[in-house]
MARNUMAR-618600 format. One record per residue (C-alpha): residue in three letters; chain; z, y, x. Coordinates in steps of 0.001 Angstrom, whole numbers. Layout:
# residues N
<"ALA"; "A"; <Z; Y; X>>
...
This chain:
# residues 90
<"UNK"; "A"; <86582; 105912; 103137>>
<"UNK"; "A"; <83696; 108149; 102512>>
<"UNK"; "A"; <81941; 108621; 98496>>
<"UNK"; "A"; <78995; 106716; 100140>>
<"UNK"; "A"; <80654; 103813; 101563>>
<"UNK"; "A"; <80732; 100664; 99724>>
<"UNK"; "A"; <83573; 99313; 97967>>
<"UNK"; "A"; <82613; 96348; 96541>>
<"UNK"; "A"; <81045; 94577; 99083>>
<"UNK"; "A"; <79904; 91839; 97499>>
<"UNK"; "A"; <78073; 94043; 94549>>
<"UNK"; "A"; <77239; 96579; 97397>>
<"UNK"; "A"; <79046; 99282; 94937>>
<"UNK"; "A"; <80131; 102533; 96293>>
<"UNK"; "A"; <83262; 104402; 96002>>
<"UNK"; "A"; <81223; 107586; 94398>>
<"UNK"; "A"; <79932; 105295; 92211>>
<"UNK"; "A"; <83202; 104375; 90852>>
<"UNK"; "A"; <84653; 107824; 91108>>
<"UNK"; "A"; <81964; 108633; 88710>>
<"UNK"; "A"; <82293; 105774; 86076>>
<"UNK"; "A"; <86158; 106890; 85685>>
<"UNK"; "A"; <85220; 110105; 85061>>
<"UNK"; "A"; <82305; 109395; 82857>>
<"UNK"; "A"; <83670; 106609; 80981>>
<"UNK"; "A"; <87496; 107287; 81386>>
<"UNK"; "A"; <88320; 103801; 81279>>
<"UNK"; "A"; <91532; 102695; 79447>>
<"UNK"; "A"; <92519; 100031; 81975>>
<"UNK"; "A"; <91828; 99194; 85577>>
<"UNK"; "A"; <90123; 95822; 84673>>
<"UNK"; "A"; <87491; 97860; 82891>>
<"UNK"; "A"; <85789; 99265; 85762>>
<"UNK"; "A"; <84312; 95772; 86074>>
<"UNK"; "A"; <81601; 97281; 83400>>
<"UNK"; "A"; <80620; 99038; 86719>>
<"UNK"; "A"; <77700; 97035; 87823>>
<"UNK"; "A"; <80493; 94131; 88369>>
<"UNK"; "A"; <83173; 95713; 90849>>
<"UNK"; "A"; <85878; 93807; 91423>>
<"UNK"; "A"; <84551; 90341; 90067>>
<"UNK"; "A"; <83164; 88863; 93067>>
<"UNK"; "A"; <86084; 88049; 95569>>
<"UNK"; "A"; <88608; 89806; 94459>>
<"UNK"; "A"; <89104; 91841; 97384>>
<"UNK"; "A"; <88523; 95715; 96427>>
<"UNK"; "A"; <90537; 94699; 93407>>
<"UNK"; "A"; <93820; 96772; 94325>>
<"UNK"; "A"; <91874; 99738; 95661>>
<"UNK"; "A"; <89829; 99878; 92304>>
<"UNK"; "A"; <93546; 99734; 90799>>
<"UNK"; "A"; <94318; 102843; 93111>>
<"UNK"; "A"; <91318; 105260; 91928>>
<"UNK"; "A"; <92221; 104615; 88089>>
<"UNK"; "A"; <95652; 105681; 88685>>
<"UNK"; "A"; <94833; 108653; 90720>>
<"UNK"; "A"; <92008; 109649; 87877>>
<"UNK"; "A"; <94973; 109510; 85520>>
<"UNK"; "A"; <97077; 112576; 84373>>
<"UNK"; "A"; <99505; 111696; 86252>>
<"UNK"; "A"; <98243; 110198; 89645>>
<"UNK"; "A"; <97822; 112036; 93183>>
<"UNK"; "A"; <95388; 113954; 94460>>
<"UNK"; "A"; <94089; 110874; 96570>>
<"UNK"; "A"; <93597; 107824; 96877>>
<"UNK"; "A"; <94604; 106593; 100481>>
<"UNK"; "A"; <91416; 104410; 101287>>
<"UNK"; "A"; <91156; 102843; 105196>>
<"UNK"; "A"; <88106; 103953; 106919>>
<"UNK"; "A"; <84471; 101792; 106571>>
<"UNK"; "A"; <85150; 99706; 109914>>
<"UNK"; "A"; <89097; 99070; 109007>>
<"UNK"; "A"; <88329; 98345; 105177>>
<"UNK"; "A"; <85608; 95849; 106463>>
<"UNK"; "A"; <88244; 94136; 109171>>
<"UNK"; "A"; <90771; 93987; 106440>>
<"UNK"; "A"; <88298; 92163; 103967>>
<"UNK"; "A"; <86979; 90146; 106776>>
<"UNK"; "A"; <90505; 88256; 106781>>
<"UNK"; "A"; <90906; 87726; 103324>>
<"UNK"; "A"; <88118; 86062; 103049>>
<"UNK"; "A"; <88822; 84172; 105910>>
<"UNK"; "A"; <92319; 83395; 104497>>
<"UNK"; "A"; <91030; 82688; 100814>>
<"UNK"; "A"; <88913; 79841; 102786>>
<"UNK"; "A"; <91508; 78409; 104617>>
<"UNK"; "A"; <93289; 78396; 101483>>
<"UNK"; "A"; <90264; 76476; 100132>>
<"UNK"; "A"; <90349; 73987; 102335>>
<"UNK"; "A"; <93863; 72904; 101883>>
């Protein structure tokens, strides 16, 4: 995934911009990126990889965060939502 690419798609929120509330804000706990125009409150989706940037902006994290590419990352969340509506419907 490139710093440009979105990752919240449903609040159209980029990875850079992310990247750049950790390291502005350096928040205390993965749930407070939310405060970043919203990320990770719509479906729920880019919830884990949100989880992956805060622990590789830690101390202790790696170097980087394995992201999938813009087409796989929007196959991938294509089929959650798909299965979080099938879900639904039962």
């Amino acid at each position: 995934m490139q710093p440009d690419d979105n990752l919240c798609l449903c609040f159209h929120i980029t990875k850079r911009k992310v990247m750049n509330y950790i390291r502005i804000e350096k928040p205390r706990r993965a749930s407070q990126i939310s405060e970043c125009f919203g990320a990770g409150t719509g479906c729920g989706w880019c919830r884990p990889f949100l989880q992956r940037l805060f622990e590789q902006a830690s101390p202790s994290g790696k170097n980087n965060a394995e992201l999938p590419d813009r087409k796989e990352y929007s196959s991938l969340r294509k089929k959650y939502m798909d299965e979080k509506k099938r879900q639904q419907k039962l």
